[in-house]
N, C-alpha and C positions, 0 to 999 in steps of 0.2 A: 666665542662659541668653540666647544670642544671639536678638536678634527678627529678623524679616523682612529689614527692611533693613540690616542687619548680614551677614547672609548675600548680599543682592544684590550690596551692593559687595564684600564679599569675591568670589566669582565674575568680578566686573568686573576687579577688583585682579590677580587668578590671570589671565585674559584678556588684560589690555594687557600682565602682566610677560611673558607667555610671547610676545606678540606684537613686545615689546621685543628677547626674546633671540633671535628669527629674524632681525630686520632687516624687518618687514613692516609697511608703515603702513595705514590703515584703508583711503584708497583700493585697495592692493592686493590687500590681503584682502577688500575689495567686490568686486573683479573675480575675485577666487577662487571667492569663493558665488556670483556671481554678482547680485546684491544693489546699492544704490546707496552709495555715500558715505557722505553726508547721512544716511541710515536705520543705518547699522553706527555712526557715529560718536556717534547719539542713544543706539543700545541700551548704546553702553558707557557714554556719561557718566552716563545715569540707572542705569545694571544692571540695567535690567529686561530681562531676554531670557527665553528661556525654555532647558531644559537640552538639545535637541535643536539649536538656534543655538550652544550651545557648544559640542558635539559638533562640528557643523557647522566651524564654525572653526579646531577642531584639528586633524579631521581635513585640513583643506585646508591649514595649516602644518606637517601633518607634524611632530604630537605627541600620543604616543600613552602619554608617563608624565608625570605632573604633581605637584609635591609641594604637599599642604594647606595645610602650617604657614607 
């Protein structure tokens, strides 16, 4: 069974691909949420965010189906 951190970077991994396949880089998804740089670019390299933060980010790339696998 997957542990914690197995799960965080999956989340993270799901996050940067789909921010891949927009065309959006971290500074402009900071200026999306509203948010700084430095603080989006930390949540993703660690994966620690929380599930509200990702929420957050898709909805502001305008993605609203994501696949798991």
């Amino acid at each position: 069974m997957p542990n914690q951190s197995d799960w965080e970077a999956k989340a993270a991994n799901i996050l940067k691909a789909e921010l891949k396949r927009q065309g959006v880089t971290y500074a402009r998804l900071a200026q999306m949420i509203g948010d700084k740089e430095p603080n989006v670019r930390n949540k993703l390299s660690r994966g620690k965010f929380s599930a509200a933060f990702l929420l957050q980010c898709f909805d502001a790339i305008k993605v609203h189906h994501v696949p798991l696998d």
